[in-house]
Every structure is written in structure tokens, then in C-alpha cells.
C-alpha angles and dihedrals in degrees: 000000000000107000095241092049113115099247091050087048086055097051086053100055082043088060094041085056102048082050100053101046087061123229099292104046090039095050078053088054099055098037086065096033080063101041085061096048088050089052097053088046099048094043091046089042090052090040093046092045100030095240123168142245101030099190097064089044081058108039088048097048094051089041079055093049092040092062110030089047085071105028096056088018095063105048088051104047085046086062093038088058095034084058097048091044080059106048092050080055082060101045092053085050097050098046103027138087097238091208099044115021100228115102130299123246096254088049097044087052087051098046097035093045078050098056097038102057078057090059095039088047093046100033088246127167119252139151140182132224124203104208121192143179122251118235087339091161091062084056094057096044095045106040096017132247089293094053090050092046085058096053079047096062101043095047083054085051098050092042083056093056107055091046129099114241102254087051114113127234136200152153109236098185144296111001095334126096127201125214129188116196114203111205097011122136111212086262093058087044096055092046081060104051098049093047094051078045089050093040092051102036086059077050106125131162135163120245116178103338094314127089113242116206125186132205118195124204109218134193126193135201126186120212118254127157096272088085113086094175141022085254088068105047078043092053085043081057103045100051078048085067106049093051092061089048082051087054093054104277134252087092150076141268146168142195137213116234120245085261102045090053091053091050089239091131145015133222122267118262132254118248 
């Protein structure tokens, strides 16, 4: 059974169901759901081989539904939730920055290459920001590497906060994050990085009795025809990057790509 067919399609809204109902109301479920299906065998089956009385076949076949539904019902479906409790576990771990709880970087790649081949395909407006993490090494050798997972985790936060719902998020390595805009002009891009630089640079906490302050570089690329791939609106990005960490740091740049410099080529627009 193919997994698109219609029957397979059913099972899984089935499943979806039972899931969603949680172990006691679909144990219930099932318990009734068996009690009615007791009650139509044992009627056709008196009807079919003249028994009598009717009324105790049927009251002991729906007593024996009645009890072995849940008996056998609610072990099964306990498995069945603890597996699937599981497996949502897995899927967090496989596709989630453990420290930091935005993507991970193989994730971010999937989703934002994704996402990138629908604005190449549309002429759609995107862009990418490199965010990193000014002077995140001295954190780390001042406070310690708890002190500096815990900037980590607040700087991921605040980046979180200034984003859209359909923006991507994710930890490229390291101190450095990685967003991708969908339908968003230069213009729009710049306005977000330098609300998630403004949002992190008022970032405070208190580590041991000090107060611990961060500050991210951060370098933008908007999406124009010059980039055949993600990498290189990726690549755009990250020279972007650097040449905020060359002004001083705590700001924004961008760069234009080989082929906008020369006027080959013009950025996607906005829809």
C-alpha cells in the first residue's frame, strides 16, 4: 500500500484521531466502539441461528466487550502514545539546536533551500542575514562556557522575537545564526537586522554578580537573480558579515553580489 493511496491516507487521519484524543477518551472510544459492534454480532448471530432468549446473548456479549476493550484497549493505546511521544522527542533532536532551540544547521539548509527554490521559481523577494556574535570567545574566557550558553540562548530568543512567522531561524555554528526572509525587499531586510542588532545590543543579564551585555554583527543579502543556489546567497551574506566585523563591529552591512556591481542583473521583486 503506497503511502499516498486513499486507504493509507485514512489510516493516517485515523491515527491522527486516536492521537489526538489522548489514552483515556480514546480507550472510551474504543470500549464503545466495541460494545456496539458486540451488540450487531450477537443480534445477527441470534437472528441468523434462532437462539433464545435474545436479551442475555446480548447482554453477555456487550458485558464481554465492555471489559476486554479495556482491558486489552488501554495497554495498547499506552504504547501506541508513549511511541509517538517518543518519536516527537526524535524529531526535536534531529532537527533542533539542543542549546538553543532554533533549527539546526542541517534543518535550516532543508527548510530555507526549500523556501528559496519558491522565490526563485516566483520571482519572489528574500533575503538572508549572518548573524554573529561579537567578541563571543572573551565571554567564554571571562564568565565561563556556561556563562556564554546562556548568552547564547538569550541572543536566539531575542532573534526570535523580532522575526515574522513564516522567517526562518537557525544556529549555524558556533556563535553565529543564520535567517532566511521570505518575501522580504533589501529595504525590509535591513529594517531586521537592525531590529534583532538593536534587541540584542539593550540584552542584559546577571552572571555571577556581574551584568553580562552582548553586541551581534550582522550581514544581509537580498535575493536577485545572480544567485544560482542558497550557498551563494549564503557566500553574498557572509562577506556581508565580515565587512561589518572590518567597521567595528555591533552593525549591519551588506554587500552587492560580482554581477549586481557590474549592473548584470537586478533584485527580485517584491510580491
Amino acid at each position: 500500500m503506497s503511502a499516498d493511496s486513499p486507504r493509507s491516507a485514512k489510516w493516517l487521519r485515523a491515527q491522527r484521531w486516536v492521537l489526538a484524543q489522548g489514552p483515556r477518551r480514546a480507550t472510551l472510544a474504543l470500549t464503545l466502539a466495541a460494545g456496539v459492534m458486540a451488540l450487531g454480532l450477537a443480534s445477527v448471530l441470534a437472528w441468523l441461528t434462532g437462539a433464545a432468549p435474545l436479551l442475555p446473548t446480548l447482554a453477555v456479549a456487550t458485558l464481554c466487550a465492555l471489559t476486554i476493550a479495556p482491558l486489552w484497549g488501554w495497554p495498547l493505546l499506552q504504547l501506541l502514545f508513549d511511541v509517538e511521544r517518543r518519536r516527537a522527542q526524535l524529531d526535536v533532536l534531529a532537527t533542533r539546536d539542543e542549546l538553543t532551540g532554533v533549527h539546526n544547521r542541517r534543518q535550516f539548509l532543508v527548510l530555507a533551500d526549500r523556501e528559496w527554490s519558491r522565490c526563485r521559481r516566483y520571482e519572489m523577494a528574500a533575503a538572508l542575514l549572518m548573524v554573529d556574535v561579537d567578541h563571543f570567545k572573551d565571554v567564554n574566557d571571562e564568565h565561563g562556557h556556561l556563562a556564554g550558553d546562556l548568552m547564547l540562548r538569550e541572543i536566539a530568543r531575542a532573534v526570535g522575537d523580532t522575526l515574522r512567522q513564516p522567517d526562518l531561524c537557525g544556529r549555524f555554528g558556533g556563535e553565529e545564526f543564520i535567517v532566511f526572509l521570505p518575501h522580504a525587499d533589501s529595504l525590509g531586510a535591513l529594517d531586521a537586522a537592525e531590529r534583532i542588532r538593536e534587541r540584542v545590543a539593550q540584552l542584559s543579564f546577571e552572571w555571577k554578580g556581574q551584568s553580562v551585555g552582548a553586541t551581534v554583527s550582522v550581514g544581509m543579502a537580498a535575493l536577485d537573480q545572480s544567485h544560482e543556489s542558497l550557498s551563494a546567497l549564503i557566500q553574498d551574506a557572509d562577506e556581508a558579515l565580515y565587512a561589518a566585523k572590518d567597521a567595528g563591529r555591533n552593525c549591519v552591512r551588506t554587500v552587492l553580489s560580482p554581477a549586481r556591481q557590474r549592473g548584470e542583473t537586478k533584485p527580485m521583486v517584491l510580491r
